[in-house]
N, C-alpha and C positions, 0 to 999 in steps of 0.2 A: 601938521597932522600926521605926517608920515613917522614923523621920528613919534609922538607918542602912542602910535601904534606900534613900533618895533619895542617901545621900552611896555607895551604892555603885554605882547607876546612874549619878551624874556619874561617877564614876572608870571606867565601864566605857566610859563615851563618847566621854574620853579617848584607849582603843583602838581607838576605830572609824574613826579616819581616820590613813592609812600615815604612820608617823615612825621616820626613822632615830634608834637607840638606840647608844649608844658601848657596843661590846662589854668591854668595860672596867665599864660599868656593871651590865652584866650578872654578868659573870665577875668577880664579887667578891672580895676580898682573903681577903674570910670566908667563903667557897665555895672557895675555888680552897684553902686553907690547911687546911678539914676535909676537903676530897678528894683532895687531890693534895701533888705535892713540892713546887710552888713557891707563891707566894704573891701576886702578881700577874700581871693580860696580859701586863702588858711582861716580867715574866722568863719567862712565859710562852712567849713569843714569842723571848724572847734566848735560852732554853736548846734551842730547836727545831732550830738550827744552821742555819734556812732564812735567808735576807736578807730581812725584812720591813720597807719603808719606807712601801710606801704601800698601798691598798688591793689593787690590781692585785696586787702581790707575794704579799700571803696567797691571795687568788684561786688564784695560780696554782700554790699547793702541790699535789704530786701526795696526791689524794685516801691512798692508799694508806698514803705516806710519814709523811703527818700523824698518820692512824690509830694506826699503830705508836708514835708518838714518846707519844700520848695515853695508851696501853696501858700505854708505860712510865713513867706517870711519875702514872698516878692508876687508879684501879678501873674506869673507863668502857672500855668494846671499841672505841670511837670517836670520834670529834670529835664526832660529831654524837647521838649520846648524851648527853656532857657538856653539850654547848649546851640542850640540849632539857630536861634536867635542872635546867639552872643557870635556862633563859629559866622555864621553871613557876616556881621560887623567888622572880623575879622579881617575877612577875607577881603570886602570891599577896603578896608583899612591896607591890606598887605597890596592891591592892585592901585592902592592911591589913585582914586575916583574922587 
């Protein structure tokens, strides 16, 4: 018991200092394929209709628009429901519970 408490305290410490994470990594093949239509970011992203090249461009999707596009095309109300959903998945995934 002791040791995987020490191996989960390293993995929590891990999180304690800010790292960008590739949404890609998060938004899993095998996430995005039990919840929704399509099966990766990038179709993700390609079937949005929006022009996404670089960070700035998703940024600047109208919050609204993106919403809708999420609604139709998985069970989430929002972007930010699925993210929130998929980032916990993660996270318990990266703490190997």
């Amino acid at each position: 018991m002791q040791d995987f408490m020490n191996a989960s305290l390293q993995t929590l410490e891990g999180f304690s200092s800010p790292t960008e994470i590739d949404m890609a990594e998060i938004l899993t093949p095998e996430f995005l394929q039990a919840t929704s239509s399509v099966s990766s970011f990038d179709e993700l992203l390609d079937k949005s209709g929006f022009k996404v090249e670089t960070q700035d461009d998703f940024i600047a999707i109208p919050e609204e628009e993106f919403d809708q596009y999420i609604r139709s095309i998985s069970s989430f109300n929002s972007w930010s429901d699925m993210l929130a959903c998929a980032s916990e998945e993660y996270v318990v995934d990266q703490l190997d519970f």
